[in-house]
BARODO-950901 format. One record per residue: chain; y, z, x of N, C-alpha, C in turn. Coordinates in steps of 0.1 Angstrom, whole numbers. Each point is the difference from the previous one (the first is absolute). Layout:
N
cadena,n.y,n.z,n.x,ca.y,ca.z,ca.x,c.y,c.z,c.x
A,Y,Z,X,Y,Z,X,Y,Z,X
...
This chain:
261
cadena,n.y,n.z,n.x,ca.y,ca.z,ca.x,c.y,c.z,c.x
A,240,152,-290,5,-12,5,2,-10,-11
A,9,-7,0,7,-10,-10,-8,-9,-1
A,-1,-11,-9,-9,-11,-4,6,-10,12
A,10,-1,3,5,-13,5,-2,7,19
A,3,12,-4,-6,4,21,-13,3,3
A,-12,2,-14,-14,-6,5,-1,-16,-2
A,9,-4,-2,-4,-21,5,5,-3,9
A,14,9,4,2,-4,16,-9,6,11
A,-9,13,-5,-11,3,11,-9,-10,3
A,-6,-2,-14,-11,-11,2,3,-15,4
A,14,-1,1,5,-16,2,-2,3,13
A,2,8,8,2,6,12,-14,-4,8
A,-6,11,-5,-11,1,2,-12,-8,0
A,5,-12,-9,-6,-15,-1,3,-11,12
A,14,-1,3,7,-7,9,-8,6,15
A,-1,9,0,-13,7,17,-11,-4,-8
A,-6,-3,-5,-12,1,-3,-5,-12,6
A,13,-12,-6,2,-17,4,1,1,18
A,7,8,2,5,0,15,-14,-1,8
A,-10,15,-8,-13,2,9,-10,-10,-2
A,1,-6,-8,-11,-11,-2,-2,-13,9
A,13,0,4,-3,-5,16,-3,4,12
A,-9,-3,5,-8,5,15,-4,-12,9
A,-7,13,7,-4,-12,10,-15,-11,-1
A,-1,4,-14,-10,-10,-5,3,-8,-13
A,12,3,-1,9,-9,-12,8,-2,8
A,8,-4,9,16,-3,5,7,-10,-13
A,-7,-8,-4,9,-7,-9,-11,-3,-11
A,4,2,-15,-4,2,-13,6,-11,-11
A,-9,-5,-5,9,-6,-16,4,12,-7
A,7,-5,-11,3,7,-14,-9,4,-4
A,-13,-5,0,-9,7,-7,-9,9,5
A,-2,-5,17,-3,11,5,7,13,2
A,16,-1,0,0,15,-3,3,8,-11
A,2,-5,-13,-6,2,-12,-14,6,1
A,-9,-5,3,-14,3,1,0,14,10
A,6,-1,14,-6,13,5,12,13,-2
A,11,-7,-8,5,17,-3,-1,2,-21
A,-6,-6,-5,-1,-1,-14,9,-2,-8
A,14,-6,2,7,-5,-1,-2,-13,-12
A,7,-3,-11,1,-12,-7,7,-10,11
A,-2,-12,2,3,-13,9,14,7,-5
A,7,-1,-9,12,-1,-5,8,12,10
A,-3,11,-5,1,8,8,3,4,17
A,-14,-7,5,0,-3,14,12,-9,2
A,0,-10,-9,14,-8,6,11,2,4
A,4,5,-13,14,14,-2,-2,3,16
A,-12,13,5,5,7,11,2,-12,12
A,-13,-8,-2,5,-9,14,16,-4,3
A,-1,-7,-11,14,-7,-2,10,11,4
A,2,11,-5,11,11,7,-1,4,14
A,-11,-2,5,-2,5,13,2,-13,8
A,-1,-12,-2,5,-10,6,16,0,-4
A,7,2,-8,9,4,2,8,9,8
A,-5,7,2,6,10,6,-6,3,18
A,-9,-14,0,-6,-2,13,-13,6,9
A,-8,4,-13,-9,2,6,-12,-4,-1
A,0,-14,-8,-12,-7,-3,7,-12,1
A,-10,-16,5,6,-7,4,-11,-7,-4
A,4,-14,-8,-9,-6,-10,4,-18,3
A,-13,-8,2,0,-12,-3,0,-8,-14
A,2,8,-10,1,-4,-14,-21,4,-3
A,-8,2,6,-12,-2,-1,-6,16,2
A,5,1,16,-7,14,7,12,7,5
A,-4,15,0,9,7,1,-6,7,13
A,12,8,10,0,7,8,10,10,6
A,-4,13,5,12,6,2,4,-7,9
A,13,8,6,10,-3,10,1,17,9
A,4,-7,13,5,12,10,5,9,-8
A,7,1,-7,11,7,-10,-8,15,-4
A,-11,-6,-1,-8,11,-10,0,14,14
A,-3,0,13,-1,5,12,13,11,-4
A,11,-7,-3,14,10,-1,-3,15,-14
A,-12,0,-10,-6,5,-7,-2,13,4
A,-11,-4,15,-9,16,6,10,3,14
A,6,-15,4,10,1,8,12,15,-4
A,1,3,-6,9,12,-2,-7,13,1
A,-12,-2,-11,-10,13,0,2,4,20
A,-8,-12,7,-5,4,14,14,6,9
A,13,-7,-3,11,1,5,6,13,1
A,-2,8,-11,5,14,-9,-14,9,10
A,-10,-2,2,-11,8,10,3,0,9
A,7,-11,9,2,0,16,-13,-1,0
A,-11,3,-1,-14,1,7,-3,-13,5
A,1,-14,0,-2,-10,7,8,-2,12
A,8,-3,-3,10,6,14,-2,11,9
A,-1,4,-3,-3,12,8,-14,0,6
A,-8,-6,-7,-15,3,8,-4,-9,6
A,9,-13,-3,-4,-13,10,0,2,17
A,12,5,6,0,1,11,-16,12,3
A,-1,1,-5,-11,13,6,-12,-9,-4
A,-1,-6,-7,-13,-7,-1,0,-10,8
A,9,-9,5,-2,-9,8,-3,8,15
A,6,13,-1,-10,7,11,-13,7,5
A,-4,-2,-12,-13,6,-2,-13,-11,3
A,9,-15,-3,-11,-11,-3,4,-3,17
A,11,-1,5,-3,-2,16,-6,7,5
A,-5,15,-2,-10,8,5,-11,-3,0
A,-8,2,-20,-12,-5,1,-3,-11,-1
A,8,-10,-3,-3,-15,-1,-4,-3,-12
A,-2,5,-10,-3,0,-16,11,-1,-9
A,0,-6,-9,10,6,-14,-1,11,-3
A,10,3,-5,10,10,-5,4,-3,-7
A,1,10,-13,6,-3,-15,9,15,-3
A,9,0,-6,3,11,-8,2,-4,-19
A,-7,7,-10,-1,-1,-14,-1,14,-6
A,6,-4,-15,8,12,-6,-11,-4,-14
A,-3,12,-8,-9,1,-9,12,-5,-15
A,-10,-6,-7,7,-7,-14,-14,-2,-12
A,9,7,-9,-9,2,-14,1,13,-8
A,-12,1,-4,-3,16,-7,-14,-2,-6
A,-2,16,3,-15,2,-5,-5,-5,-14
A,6,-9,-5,-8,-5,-14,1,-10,3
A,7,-9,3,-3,-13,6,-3,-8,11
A,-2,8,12,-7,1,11,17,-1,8
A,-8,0,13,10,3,13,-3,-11,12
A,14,-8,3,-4,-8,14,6,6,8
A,-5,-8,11,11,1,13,8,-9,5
A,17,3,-3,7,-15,4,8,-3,16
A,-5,-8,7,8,0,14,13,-2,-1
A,7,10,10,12,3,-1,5,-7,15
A,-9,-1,9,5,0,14,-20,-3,10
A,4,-11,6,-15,-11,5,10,-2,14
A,-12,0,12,2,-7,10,-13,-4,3
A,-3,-13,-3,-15,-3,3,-4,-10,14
A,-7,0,5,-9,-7,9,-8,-7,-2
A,-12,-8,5,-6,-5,-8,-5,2,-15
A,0,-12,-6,-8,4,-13,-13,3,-3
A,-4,13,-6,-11,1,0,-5,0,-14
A,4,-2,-12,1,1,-11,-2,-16,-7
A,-7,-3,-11,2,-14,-7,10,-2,-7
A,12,12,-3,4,3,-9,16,0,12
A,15,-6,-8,11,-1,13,3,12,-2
A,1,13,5,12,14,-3,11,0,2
A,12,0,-9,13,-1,2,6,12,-6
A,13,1,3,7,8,-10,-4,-4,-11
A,-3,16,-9,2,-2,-14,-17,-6,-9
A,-7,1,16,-13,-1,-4,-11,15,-8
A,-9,-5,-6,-7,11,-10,-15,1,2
A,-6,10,2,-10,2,0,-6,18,-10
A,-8,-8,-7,-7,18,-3,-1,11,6
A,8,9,-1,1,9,12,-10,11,3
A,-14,2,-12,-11,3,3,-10,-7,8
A,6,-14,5,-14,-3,12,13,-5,11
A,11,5,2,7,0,13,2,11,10
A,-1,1,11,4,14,8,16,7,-5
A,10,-11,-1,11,7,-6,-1,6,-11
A,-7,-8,-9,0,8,-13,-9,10,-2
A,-8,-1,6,-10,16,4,12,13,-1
A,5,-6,18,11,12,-1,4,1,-13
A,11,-5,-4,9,1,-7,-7,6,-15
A,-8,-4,-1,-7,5,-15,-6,13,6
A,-2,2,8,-6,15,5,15,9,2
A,11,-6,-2,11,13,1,4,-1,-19
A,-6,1,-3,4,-2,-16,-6,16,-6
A,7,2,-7,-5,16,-10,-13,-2,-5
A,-5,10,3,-17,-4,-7,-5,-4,-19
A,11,2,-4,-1,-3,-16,4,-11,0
A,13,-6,10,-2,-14,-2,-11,-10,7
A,-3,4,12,-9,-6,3,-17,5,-7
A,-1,7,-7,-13,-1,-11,4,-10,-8
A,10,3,-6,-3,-10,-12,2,-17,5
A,7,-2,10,0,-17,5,-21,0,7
A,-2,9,3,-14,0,4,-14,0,-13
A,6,4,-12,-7,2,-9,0,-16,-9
A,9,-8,1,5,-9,-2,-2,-14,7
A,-4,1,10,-4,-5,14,-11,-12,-6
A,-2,-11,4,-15,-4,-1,4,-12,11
A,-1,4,10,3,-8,11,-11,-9,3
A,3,-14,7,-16,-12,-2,-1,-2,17
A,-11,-3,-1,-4,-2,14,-2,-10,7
A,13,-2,11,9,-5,7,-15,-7,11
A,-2,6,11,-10,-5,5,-15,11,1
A,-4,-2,5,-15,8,2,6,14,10
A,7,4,3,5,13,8,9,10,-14
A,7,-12,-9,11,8,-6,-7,14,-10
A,4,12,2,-1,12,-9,4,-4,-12
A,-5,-1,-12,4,2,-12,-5,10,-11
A,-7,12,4,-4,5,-10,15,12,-1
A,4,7,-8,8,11,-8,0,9,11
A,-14,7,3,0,8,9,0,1,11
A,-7,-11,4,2,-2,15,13,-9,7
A,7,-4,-12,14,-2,4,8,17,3
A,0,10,-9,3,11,-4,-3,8,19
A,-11,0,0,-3,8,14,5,-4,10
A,3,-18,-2,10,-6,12,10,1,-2
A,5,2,-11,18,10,4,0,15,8
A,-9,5,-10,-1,13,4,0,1,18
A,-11,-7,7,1,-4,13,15,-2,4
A,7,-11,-4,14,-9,3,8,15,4
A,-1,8,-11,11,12,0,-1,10,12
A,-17,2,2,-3,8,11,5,-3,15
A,-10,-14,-2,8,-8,12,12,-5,4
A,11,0,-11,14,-9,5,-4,-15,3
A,-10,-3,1,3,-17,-4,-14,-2,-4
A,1,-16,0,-15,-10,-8,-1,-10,10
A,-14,-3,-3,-6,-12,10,-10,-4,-21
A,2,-14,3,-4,-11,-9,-1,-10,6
A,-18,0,4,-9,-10,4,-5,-8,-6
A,5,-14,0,0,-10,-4,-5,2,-17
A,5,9,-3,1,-4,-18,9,-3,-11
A,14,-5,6,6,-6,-6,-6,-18,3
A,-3,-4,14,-2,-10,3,-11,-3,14
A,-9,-5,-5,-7,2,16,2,-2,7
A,-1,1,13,6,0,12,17,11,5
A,1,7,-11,15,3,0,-5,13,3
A,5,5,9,3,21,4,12,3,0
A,3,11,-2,10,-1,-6,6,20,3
A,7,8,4,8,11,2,12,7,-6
A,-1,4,-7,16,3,-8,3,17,1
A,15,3,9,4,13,-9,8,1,-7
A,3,12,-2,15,4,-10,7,0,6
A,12,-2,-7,15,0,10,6,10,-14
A,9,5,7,2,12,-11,19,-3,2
A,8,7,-17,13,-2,0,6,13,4
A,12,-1,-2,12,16,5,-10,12,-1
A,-4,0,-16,-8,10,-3,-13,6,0
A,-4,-8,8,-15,-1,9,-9,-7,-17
A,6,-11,-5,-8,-2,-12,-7,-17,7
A,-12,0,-4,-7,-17,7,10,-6,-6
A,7,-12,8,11,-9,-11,-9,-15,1
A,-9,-1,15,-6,-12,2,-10,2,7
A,-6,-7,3,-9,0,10,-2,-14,10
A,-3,1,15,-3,-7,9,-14,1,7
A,2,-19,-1,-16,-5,11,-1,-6,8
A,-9,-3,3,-9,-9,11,-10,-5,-6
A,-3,-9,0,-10,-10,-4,1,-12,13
A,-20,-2,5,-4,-7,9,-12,-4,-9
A,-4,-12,7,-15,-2,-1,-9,3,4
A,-11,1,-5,-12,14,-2,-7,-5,16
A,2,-13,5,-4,-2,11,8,4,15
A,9,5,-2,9,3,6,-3,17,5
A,0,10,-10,0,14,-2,-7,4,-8
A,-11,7,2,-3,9,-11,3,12,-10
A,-5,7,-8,10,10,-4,3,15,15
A,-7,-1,8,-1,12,9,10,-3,6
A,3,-14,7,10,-8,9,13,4,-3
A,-1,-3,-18,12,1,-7,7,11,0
A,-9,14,-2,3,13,1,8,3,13
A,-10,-3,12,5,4,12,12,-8,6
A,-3,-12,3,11,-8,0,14,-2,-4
A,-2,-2,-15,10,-7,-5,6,13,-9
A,-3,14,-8,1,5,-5,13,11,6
A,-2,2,13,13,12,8,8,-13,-2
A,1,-14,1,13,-9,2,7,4,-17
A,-10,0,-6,4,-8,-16,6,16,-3
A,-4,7,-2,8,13,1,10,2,7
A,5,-4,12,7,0,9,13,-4,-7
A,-3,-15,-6,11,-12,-9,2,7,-10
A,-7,8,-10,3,7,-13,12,11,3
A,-5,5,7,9,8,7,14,0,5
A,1,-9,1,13,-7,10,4,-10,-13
A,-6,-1,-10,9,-8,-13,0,10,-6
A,-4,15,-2,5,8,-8,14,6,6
A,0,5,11,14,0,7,7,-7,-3
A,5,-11,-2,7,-10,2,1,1,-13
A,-10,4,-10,3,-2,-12,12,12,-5
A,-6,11,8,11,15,-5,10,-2,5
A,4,-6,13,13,-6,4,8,-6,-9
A,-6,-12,-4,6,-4,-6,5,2,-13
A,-6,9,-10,4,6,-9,13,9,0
């Protein structure tokens, strides 16, 4: 690679860096704050802001900066090119009329050296039961999620060693699993079983049901949930109950998926 097309990588690769440094606990940043959280010289960070407000995706009072809707047209294509949100909404809005819970569908993002989330692709929620809002395009560690259970349990075993070897997961509330191995034997389970129950250890009070939904080629492309409060259902409830529906919905968005292909 040429001197001048590794500066347009890393120019690249700098400009998202600026993009991710805003969240939902920065919405809006100085110059120096995001200099500071992507390591960036001020000078530098400026350049990117300044282009990306140009080009409309950061929107600046001369002081603080913030993205814009704009940025949405980004993953907006990624999701659009899947069909998988479209397509699984009507079935989840049928699932949550049944059991009365949220329903999520989320697709796995990362790699085994720098760890793995889980990003929502498709939410029909009901009450809130979470301190946290879940929208499109929301992220969670997908070793203390039921989705990401699945989803990291359909992964090749060399890559799932080494993201597990690599692993040093912290502990979320007094329920959450974090040792290596006993994460390791709850996949192992995940695969036996065809889905996960994750009691309240991403967040207390939160239970939570996920399966696989599988593509054309019977490969996991996503996985779907249920999530209630722990006062509501237990994990047995969840099994009996809610688990023939939620399979039922996977089901009926994998169809729809091979149709549509």
């Amino acid at each position: 690679m040429s001197e001048e097309r590794r500066e347009q990588v890393r120019s690249l690769a700098r400009g998202l860096a600026v993009i991710r440094s805003f969240d939902a606990d920065h919405p809006q940043q100085t110059l120096a704050d995001v200099a500071r959280s992507t390591g960036l010289t001020r000078a530098a960070a400026r350049r990117f802001l300044l282009t990306l407000a140009d080009e409309g995706y950061v929107r600046t009072d001369g002081r603080l900066f913030a993205l814009t809707p704009r940025v949405l047209e980004l993953g907006w294509s990624y999701l659009s090119a899947m069909g998988l949100p479209e397509v699984a909404a009507p079935h989840l809005e049928r699932l949550v009329a049944t059991v009365r819970d949220s329903a999520s569908v989320s697709v796995l993002d990362g790699d085994p050296a720098t760890g793995y989330d889980v990003v929502y692709v498709a939410r029909v929620p009901t009450a809130r039961i979470m301190t946290v809002t879940i929208t499109i395009g929301t992220r969670f560690p997908a070793w203390a999620t039921s989705m990401g259970r699945v989803l990291l349990a359909a992964l090749p075993d060399s890559t799932l060693d080494t993201y597990l070897d690599g692993l040093r997961p912290e502990t979320l509330t007094e329920h959450t699993v974090t040792g290596a191995d006993a994460l390791r034997a709850e996949l192992d389970r995940v695969r036996a079983d065809r889905h996960c129950v994750v009691d309240q250890e991403l967040e207390a009070g939160l239970r939570s049901i996920a399966v696989p939904v599988h593509d054309r080629s019977g490969r996991v492309t996503a996985a779907a949930n249920v999530s209630t409060h722990a006062s509501r259902r237990d994990a047995a409830a969840l099994r009996a109950e809610v688990l023939p529906e939620l399979r039922a919905c996977a089901a009926a968005i994998e169809l729809d998926l091979r149709a549509s292909g």
